[in-house]
DSSP file (Angstrom, degrees, kcal/mol; ACC not computed):
  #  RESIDUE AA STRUCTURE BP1 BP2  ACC     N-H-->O    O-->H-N    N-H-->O    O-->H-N    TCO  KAPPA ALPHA  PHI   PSI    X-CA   Y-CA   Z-CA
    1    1 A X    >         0   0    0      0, 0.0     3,-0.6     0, 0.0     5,-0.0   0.000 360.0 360.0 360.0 -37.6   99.2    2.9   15.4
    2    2 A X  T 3   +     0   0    0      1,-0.2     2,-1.5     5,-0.1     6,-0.3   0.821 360.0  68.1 -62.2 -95.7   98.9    6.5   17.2
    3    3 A X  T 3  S+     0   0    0      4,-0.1     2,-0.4     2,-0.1    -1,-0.2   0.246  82.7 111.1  12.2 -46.2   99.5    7.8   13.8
    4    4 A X  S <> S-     0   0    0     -2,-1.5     4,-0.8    -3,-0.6     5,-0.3  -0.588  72.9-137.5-103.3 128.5   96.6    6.9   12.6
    5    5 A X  H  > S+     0   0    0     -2,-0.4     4,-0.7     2,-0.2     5,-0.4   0.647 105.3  38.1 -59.3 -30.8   93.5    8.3   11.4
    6    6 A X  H  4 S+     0   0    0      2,-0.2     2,-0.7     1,-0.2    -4,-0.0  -0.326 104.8  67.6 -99.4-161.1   91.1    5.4   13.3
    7    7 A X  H  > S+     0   0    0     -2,-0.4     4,-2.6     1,-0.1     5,-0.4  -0.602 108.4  31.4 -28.0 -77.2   93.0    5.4   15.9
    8    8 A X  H  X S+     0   0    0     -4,-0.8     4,-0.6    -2,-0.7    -2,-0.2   0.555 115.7  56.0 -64.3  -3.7   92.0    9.0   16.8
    9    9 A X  H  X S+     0   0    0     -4,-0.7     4,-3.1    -5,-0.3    -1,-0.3   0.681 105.0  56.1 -83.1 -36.7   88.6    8.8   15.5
   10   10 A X  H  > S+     0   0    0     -5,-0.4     4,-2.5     1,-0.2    -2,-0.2   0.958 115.4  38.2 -56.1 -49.6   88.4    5.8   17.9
   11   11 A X  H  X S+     0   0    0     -4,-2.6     4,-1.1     2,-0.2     5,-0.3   0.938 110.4  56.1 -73.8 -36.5   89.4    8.1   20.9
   12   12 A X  H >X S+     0   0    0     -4,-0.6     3,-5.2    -5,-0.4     4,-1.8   0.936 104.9  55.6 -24.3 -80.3   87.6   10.9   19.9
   13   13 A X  H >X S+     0   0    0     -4,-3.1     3,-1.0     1,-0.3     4,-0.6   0.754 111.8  40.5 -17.3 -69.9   84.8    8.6   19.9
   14   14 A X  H 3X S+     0   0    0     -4,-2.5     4,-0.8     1,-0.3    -1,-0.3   0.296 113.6  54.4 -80.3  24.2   85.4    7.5   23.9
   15   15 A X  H <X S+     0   0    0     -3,-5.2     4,-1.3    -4,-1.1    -1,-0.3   0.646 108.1  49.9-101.4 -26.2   86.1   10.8   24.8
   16   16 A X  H << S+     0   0    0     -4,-1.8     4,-0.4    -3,-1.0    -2,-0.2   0.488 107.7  52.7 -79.0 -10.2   82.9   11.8   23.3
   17   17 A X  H >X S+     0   0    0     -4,-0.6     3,-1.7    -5,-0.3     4,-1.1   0.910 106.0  54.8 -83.7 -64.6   81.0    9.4   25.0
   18   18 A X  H 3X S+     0   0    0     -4,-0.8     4,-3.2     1,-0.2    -2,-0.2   0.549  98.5  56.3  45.6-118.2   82.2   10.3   28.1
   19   19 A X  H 3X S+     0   0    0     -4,-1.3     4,-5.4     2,-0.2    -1,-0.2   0.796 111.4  48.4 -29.9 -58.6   81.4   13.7   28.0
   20   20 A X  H X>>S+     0   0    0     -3,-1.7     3,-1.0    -4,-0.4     4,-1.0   0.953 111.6  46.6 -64.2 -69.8   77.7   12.4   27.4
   21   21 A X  H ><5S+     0   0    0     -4,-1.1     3,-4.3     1,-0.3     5,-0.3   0.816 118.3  46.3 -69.8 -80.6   77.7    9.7   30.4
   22   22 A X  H 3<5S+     0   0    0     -4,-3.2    -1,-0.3     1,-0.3    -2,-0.2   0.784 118.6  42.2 -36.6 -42.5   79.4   12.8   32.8
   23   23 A X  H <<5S-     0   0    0     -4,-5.4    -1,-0.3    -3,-1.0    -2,-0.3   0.839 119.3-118.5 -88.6   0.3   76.9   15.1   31.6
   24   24 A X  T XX5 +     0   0    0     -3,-4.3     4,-2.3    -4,-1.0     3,-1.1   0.527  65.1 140.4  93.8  25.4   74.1   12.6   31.8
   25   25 A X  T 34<S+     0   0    0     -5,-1.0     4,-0.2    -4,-0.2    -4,-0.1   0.072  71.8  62.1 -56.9  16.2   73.1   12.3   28.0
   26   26 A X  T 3> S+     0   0    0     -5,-0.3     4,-1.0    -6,-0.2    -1,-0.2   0.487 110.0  45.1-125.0  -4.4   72.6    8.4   28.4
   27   27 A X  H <> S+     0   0    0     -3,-1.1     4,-4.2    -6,-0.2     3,-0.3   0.945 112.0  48.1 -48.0 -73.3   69.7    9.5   31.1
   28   28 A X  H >X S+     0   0    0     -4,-2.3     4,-2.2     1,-0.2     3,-0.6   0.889 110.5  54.0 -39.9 -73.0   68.5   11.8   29.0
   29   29 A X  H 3> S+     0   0    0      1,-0.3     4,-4.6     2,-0.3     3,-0.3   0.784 117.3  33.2 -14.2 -70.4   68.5    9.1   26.0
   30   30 A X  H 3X S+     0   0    0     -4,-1.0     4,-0.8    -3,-0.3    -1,-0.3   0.652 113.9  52.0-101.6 -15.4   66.5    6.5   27.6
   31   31 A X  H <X S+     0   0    0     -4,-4.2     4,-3.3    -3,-0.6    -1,-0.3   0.826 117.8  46.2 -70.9 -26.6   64.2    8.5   29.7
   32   32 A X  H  X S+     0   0    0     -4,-2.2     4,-1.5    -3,-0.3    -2,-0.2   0.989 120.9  41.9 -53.9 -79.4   63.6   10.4   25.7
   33   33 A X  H  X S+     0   0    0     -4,-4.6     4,-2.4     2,-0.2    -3,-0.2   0.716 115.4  45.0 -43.7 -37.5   63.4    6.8   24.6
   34   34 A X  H  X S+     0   0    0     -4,-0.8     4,-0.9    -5,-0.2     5,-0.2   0.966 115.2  52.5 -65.2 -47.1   61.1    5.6   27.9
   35   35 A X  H  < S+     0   0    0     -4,-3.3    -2,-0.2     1,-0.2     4,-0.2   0.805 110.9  44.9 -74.0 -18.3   58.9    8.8   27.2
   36   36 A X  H >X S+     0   0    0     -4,-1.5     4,-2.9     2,-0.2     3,-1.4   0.988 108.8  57.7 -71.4 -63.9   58.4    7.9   23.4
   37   37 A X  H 3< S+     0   0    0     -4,-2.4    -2,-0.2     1,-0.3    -1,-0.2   0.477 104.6  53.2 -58.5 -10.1   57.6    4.2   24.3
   38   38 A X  T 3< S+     0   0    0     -4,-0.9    -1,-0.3     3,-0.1    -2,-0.2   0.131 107.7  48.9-112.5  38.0   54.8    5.4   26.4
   39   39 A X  T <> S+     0   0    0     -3,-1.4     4,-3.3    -5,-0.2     2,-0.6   0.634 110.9  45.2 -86.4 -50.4   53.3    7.3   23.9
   40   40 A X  T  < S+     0   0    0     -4,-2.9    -3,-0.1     2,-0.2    -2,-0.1   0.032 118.6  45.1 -74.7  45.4   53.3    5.0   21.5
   41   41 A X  T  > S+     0   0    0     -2,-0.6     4,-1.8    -5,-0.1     5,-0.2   0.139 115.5  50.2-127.5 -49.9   52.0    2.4   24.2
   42   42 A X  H  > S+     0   0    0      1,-0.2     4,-5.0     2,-0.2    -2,-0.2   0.971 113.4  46.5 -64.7 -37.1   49.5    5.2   25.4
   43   43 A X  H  < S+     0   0    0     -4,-3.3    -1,-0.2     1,-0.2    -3,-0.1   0.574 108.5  52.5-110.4  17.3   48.4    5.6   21.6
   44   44 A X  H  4 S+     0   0    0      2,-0.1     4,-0.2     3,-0.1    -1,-0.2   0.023 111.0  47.1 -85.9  10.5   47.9    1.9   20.8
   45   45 A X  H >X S+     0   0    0     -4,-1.8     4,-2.0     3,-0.1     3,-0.8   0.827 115.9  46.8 -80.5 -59.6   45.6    1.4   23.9
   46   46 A X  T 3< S+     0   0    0     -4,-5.0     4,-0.3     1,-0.2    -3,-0.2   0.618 114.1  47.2 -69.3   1.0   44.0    4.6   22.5
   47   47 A X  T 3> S+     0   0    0      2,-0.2     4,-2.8     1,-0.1    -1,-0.2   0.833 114.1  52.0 -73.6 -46.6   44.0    2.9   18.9
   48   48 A X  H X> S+     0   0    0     -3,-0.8     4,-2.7     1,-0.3     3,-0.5   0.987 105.5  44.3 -72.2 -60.6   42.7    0.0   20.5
   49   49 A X  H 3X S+     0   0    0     -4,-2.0     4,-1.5     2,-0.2    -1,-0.3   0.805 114.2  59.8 -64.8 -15.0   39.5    1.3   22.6
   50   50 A X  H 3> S+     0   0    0     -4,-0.3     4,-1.6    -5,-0.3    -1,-0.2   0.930 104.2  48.2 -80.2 -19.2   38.6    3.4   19.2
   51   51 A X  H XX S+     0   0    0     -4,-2.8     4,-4.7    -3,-0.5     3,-1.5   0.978 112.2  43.6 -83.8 -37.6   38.4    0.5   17.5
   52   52 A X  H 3X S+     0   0    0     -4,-2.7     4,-1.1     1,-0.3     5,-0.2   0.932 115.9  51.3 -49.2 -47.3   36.2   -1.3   20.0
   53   53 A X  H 3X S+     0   0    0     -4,-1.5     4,-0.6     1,-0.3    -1,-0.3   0.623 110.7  49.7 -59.0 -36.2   34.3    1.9   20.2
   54   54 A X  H <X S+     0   0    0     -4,-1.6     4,-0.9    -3,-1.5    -1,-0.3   0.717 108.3  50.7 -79.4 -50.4   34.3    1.6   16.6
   55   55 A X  H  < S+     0   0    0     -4,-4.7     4,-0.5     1,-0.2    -2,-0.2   0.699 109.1  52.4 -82.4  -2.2   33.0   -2.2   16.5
   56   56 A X  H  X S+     0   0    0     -4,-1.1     4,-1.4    -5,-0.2    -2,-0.2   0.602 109.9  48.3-102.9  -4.5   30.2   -1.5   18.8
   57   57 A X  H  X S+     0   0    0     -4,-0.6     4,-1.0    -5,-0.2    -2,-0.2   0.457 107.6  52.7 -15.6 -40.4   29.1    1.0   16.8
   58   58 A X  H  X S+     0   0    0     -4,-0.9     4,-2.4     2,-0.2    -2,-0.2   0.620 110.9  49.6 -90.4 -62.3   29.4   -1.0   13.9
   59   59 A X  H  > S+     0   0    0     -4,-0.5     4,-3.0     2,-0.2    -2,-0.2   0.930 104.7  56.8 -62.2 -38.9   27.3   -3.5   15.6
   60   60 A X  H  X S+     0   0    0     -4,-1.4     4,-5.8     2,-0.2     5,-0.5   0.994  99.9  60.8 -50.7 -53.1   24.7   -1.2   16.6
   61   61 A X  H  X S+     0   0    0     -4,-1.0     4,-2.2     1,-0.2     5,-0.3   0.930 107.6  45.7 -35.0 -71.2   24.3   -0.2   13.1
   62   62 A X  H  X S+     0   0    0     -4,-2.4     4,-2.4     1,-0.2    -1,-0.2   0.785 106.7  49.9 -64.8 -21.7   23.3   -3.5   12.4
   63   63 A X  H  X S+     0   0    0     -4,-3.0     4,-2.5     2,-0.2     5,-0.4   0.962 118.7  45.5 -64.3 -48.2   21.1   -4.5   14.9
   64   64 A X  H  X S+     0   0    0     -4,-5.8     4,-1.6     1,-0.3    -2,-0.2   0.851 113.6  44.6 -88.1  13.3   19.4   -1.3   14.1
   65   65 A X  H  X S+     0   0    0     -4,-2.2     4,-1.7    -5,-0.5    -1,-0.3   0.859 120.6  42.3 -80.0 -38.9   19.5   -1.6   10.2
   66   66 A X  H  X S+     0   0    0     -4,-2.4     4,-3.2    -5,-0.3     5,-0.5   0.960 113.1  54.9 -87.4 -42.2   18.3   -5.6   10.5
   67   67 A X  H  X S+     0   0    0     -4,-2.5     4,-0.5     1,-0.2    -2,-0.2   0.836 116.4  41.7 -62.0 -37.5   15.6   -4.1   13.5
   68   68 A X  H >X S+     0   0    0     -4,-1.6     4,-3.6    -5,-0.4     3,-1.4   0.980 109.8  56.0 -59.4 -60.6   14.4   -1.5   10.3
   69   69 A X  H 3X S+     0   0    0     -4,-1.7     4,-2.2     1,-0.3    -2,-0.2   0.627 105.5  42.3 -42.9 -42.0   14.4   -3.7    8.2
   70   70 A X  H 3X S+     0   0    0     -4,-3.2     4,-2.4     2,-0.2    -1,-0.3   0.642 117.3  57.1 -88.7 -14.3   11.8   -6.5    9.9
   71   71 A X  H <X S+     0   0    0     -3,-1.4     4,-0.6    -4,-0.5     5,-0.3   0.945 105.2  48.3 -76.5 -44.9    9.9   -3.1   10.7
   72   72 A X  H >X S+     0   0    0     -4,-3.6     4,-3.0     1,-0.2     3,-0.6   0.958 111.3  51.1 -44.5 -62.4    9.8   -2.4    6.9
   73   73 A X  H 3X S+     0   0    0     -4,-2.2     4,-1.5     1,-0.2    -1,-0.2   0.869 110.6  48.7 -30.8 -60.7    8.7   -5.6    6.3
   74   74 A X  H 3< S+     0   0    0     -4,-2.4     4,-0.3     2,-0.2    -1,-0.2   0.496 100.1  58.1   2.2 -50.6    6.4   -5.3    8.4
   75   75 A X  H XX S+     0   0    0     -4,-0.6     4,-2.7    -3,-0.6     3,-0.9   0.874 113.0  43.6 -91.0 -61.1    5.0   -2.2    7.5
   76   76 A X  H 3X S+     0   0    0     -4,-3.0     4,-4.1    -5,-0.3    -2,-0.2   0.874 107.8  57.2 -66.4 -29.5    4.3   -3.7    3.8
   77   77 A X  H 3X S+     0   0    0     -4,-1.5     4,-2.4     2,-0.2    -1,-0.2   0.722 110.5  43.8 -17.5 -51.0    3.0   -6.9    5.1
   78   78 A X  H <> S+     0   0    0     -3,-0.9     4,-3.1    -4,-0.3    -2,-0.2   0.877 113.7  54.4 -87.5 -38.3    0.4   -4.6    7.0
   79   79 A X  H  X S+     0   0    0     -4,-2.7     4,-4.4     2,-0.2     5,-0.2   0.999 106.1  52.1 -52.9 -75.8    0.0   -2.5    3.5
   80   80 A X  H >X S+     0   0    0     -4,-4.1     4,-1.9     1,-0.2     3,-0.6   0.919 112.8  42.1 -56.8 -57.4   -0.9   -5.6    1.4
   81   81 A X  H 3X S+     0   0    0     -4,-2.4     4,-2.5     1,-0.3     5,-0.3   0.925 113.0  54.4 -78.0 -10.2   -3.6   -6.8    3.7
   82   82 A X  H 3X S+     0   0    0     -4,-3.1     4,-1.6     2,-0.1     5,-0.3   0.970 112.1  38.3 -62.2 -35.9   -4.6   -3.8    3.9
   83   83 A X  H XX S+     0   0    0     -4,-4.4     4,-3.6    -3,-0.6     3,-0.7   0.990 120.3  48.1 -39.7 -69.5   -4.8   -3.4    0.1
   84   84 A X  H 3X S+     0   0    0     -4,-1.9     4,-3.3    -5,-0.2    -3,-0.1   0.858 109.2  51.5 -41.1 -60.5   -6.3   -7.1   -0.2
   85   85 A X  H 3X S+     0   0    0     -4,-2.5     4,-0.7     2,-0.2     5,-0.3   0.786 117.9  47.1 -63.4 -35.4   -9.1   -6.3    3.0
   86   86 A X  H <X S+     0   0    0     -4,-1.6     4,-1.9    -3,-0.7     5,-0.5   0.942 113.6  43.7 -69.8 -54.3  -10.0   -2.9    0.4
   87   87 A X  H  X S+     0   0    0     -4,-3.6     4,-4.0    -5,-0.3     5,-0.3   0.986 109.7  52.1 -47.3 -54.7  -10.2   -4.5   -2.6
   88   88 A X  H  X S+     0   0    0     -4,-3.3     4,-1.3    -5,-0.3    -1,-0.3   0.793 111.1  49.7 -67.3  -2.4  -12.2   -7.4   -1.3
   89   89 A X  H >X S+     0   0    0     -4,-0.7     3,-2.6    -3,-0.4     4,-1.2   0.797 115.5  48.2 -94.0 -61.2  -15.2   -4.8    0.4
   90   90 A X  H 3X S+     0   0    0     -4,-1.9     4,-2.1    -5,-0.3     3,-0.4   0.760 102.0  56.7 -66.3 -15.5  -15.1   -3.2   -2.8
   91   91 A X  H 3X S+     0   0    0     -4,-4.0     4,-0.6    -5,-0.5    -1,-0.3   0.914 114.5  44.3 -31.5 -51.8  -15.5   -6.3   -4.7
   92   92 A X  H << S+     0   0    0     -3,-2.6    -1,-0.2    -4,-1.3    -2,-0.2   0.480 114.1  45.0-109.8   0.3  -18.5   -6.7   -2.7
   93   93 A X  H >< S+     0   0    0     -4,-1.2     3,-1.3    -3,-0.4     4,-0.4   0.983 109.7  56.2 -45.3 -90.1  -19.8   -3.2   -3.0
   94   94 A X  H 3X S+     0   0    0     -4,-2.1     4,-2.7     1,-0.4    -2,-0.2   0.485 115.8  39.1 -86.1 -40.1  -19.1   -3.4   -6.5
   95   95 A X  T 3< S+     0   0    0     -4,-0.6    -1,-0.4     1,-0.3    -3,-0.1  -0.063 114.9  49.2-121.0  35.4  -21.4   -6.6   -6.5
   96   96 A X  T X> S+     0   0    0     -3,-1.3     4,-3.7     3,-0.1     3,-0.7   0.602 114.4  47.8-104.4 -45.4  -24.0   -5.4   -4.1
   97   97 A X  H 3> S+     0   0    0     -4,-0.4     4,-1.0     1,-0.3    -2,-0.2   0.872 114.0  47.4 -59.0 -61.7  -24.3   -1.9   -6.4
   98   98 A X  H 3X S+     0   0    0     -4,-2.7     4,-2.6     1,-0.3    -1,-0.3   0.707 111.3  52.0 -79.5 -32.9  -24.5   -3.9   -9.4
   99   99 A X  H X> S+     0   0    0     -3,-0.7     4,-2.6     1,-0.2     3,-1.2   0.976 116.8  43.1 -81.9 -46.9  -27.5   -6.5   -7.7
  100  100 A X  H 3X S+     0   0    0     -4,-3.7     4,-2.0     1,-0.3    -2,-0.2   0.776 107.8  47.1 -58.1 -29.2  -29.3   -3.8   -6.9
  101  101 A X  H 3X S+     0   0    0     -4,-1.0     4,-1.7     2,-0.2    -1,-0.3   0.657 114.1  57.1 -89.9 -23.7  -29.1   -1.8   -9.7
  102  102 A X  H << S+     0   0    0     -4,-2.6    -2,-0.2    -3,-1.2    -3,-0.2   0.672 111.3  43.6 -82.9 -14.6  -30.0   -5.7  -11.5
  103  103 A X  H >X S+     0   0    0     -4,-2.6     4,-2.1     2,-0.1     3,-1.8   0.869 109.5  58.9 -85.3 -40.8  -33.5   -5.9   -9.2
  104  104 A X  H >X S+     0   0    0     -4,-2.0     4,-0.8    -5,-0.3     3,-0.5   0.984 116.2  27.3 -59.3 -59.5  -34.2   -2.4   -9.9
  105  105 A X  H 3< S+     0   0    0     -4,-1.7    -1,-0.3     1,-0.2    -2,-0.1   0.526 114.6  61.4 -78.6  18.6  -34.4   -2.8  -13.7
  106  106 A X  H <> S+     0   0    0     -3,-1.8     4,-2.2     2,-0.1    -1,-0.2   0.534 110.6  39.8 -94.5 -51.4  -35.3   -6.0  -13.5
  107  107 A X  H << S+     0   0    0     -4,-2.1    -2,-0.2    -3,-0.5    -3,-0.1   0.012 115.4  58.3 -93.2  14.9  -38.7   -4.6  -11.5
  108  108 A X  T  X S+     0   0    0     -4,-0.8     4,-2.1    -5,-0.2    -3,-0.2   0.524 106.1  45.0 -62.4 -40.4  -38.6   -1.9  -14.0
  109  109 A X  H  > S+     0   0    0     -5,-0.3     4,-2.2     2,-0.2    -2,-0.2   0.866 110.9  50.6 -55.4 -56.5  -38.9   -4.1  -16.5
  110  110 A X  H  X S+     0   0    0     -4,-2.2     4,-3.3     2,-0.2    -1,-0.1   0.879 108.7  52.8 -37.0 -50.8  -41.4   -6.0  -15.0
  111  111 A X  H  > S+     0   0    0      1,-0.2     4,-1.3     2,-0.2     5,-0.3   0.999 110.3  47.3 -54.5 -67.9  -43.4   -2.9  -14.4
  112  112 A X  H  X S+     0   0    0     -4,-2.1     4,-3.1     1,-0.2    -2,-0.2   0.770 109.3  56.9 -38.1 -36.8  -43.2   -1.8  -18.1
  113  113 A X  H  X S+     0   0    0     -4,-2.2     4,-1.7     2,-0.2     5,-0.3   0.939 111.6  42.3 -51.8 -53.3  -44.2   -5.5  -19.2
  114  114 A X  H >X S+     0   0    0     -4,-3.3     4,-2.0     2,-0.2     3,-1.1   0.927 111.9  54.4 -65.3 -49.6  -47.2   -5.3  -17.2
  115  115 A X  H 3X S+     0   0    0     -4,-1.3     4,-3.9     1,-0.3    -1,-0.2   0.804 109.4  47.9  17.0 -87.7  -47.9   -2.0  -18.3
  116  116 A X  H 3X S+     0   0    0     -4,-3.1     4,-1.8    -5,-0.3    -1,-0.3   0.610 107.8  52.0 -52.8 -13.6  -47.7   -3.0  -21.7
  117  117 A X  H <X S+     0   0    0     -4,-1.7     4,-1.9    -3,-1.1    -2,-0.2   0.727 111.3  50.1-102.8 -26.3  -49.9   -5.8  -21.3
  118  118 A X  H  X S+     0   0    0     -4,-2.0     4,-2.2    -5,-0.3     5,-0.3   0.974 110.6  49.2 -48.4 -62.4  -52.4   -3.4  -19.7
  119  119 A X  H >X S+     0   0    0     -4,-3.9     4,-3.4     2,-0.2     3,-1.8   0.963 112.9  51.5 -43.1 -69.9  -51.9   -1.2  -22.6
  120  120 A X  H 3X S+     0   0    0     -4,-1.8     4,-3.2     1,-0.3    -1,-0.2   0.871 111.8  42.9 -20.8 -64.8  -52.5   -4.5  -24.9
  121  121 A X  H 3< S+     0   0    0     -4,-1.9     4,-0.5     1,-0.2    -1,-0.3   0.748 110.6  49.3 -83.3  -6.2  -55.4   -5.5  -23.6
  122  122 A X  H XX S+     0   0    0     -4,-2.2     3,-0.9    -3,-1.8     4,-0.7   0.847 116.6  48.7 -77.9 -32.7  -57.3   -2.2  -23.2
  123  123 A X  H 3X S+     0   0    0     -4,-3.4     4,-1.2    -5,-0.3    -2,-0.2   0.977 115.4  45.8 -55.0 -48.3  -56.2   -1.6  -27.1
  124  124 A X  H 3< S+     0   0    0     -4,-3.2    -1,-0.2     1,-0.3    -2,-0.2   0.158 115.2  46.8 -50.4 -20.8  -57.6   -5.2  -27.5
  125  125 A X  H <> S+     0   0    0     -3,-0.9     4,-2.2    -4,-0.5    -1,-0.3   0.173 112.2  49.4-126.5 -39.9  -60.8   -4.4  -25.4
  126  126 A X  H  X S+     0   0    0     -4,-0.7     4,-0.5    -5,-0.2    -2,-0.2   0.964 111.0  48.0 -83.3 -36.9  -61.4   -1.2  -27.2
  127  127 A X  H >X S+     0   0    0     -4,-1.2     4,-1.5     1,-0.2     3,-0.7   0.872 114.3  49.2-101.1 -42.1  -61.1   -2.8  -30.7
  128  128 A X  H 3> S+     0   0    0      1,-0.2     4,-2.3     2,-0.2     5,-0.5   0.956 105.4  53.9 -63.6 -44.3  -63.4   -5.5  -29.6
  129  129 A X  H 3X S+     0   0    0     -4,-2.2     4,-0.6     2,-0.2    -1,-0.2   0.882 113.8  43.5 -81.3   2.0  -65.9   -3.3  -28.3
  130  130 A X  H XX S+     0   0    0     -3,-0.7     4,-2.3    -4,-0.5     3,-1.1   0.966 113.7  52.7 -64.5 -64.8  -65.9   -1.5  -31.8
  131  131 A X  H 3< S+     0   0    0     -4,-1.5    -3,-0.2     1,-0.3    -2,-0.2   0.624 110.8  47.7   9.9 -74.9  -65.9   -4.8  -33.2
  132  132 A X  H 3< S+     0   0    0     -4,-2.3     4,-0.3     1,-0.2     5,-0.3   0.623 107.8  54.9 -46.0 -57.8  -68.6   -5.3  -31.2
  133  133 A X  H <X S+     0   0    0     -3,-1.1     4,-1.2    -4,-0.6     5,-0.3   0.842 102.8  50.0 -58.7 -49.9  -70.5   -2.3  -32.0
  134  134 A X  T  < S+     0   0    0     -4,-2.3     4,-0.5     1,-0.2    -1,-0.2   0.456 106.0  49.9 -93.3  12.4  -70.8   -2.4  -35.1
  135  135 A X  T  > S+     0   0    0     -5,-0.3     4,-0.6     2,-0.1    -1,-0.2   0.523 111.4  50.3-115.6  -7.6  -71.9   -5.7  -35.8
  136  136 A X  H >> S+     0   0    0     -4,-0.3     4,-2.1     2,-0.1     3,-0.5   0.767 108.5  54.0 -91.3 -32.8  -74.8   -5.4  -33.2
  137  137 A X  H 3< S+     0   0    0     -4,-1.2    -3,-0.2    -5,-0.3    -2,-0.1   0.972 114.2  44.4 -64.3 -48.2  -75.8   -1.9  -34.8
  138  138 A X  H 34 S+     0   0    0     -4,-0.5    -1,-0.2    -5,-0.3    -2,-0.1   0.724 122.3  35.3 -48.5 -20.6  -76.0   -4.0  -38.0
  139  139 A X  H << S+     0   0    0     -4,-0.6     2,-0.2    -3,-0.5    -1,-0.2   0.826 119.8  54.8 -95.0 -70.2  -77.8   -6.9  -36.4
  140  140 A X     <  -     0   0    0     -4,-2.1     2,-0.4    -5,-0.1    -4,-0.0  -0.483  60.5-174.1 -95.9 135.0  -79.9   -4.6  -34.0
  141  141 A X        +     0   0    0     -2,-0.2     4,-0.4    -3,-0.0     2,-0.3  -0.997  41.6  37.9-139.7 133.4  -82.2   -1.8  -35.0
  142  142 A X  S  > S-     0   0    0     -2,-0.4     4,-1.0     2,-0.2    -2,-0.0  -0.761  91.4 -67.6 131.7 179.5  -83.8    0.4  -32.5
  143  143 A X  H  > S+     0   0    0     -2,-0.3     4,-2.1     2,-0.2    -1,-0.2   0.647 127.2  47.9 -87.3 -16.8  -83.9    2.1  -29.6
  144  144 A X  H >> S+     0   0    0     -3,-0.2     4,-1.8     2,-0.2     3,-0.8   0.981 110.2  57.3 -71.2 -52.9  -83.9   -1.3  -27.4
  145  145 A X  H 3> S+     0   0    0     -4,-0.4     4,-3.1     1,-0.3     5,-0.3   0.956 109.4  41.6 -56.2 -62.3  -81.1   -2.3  -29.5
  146  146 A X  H 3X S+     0   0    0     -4,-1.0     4,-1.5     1,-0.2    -1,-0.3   0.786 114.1  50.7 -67.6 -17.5  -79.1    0.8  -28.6
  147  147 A X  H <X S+     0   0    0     -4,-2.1     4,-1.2    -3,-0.8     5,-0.3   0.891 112.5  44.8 -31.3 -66.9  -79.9    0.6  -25.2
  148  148 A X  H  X S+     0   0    0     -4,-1.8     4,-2.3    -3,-0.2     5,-0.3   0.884 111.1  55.9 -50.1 -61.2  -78.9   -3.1  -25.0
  149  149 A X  H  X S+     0   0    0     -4,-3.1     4,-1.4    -5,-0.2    -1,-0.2   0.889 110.9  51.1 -58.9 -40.6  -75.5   -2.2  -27.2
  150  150 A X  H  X S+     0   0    0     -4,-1.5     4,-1.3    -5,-0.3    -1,-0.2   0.797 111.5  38.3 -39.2 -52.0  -74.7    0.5  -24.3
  151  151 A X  H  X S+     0   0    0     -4,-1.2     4,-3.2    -3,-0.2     5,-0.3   0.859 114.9  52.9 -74.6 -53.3  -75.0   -1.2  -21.4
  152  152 A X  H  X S+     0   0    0     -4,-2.3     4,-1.1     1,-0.3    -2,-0.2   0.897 113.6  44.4 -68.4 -28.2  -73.4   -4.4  -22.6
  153  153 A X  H >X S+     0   0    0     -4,-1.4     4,-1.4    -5,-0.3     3,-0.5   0.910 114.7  49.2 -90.1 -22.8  -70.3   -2.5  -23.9
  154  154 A X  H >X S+     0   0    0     -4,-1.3     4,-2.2     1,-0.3     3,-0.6   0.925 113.8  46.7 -59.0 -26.0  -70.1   -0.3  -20.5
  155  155 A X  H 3X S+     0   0    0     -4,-3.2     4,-1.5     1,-0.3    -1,-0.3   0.885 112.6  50.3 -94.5 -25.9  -70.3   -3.5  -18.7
  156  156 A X  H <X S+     0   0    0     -4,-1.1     4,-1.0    -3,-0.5    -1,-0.3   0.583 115.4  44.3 -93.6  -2.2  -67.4   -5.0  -21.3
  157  157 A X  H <X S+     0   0    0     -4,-1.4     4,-0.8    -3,-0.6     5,-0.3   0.962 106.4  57.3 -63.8 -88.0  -65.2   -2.0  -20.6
  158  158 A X  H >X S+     0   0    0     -4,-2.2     3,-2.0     1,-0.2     4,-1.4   0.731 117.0  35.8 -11.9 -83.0  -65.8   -2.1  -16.9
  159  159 A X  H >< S+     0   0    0     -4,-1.5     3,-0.6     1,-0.3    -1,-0.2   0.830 111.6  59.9 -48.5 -55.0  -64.4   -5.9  -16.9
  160  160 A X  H 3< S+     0   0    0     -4,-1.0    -1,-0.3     1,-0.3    -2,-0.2   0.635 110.9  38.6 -43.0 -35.3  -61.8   -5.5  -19.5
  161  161 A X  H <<        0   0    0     -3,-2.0    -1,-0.3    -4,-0.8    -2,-0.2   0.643 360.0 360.0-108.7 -34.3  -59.9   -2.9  -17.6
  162  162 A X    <<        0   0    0     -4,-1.4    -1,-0.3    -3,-0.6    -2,-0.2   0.414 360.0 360.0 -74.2 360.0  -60.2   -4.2  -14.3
């Protein structure tokens, strides 16, 4: 059993442990080991506050993405009635300019009818007092007669025109 190759690995072994404990490698070990475990302790806390840091962040964003959002809304809400409130004054422009523009030739029209119906009757007046004329010179002979025919058409003029 001395003989043998585990055997002498086996004391090797506790001679080599030992060594470590006397020179104070099992310190070393687990202070190595302590100092590791609070780093990774120290950089899942800091894992941990980024992520909050990360989920209020994440929440701001949404408040202010839904907080755009109702402003956006908003904003076009206030666009269409403003669109609607434009349209409807010019609707009613559109259909003031258009009544106006429908009395004015409407009282252009009027005017020209009367106009013309002056015109009518002074043509209508004129051709009656030829009319008129010549059948009293045919009728009437004289200087009374032409007198007569004078007066009586000035006077049929006069009325006619008036």
């Amino acid at each position: 059993m001395l003989m043998t190759a585990e055997f002498w690995v086996a004391v090797a072994f506790v001679v080599f442990l030992a060594i470590v404990w006397k020179v104070g490698g099992f310190g070393m070990m687990t202070k190595g080991l302590d100092g590791r475990a609070k780093r990774v302790r120290s950089e899942l806390d800091e894992a941990r506050r980024l992520r909050e840091e990360a989920a209020a962040v994440l929440a701001d964003y949404k408040r202010r993405r839904t907080e755009a959002e109702r402003e956006a809304e908003a904003i076009v809400a206030s666009a269409r009635e403003e669109a609607e409130r434009i349209a409807e004054e010019g609707h009613i422009r559109l259909n003031d300019f258009v009544a106006r523009r429908t009395k004015t030739a409407e009282t252009k029209i009027a005017q020209a009818e009367a106009q013309a119906a002056a015109q009518v009757r002074a043509a209508a007046a004129d051709a009656a007092v030829r009319v008129s004329e010549t059948i009293l010179r045919e009728r009437m002979q004289g200087e009374a007669a032409q007198d007569l025919v004078r007066l009586s058409l000035g006077e049929v003029r006069n009325r006619l025109r008036a």
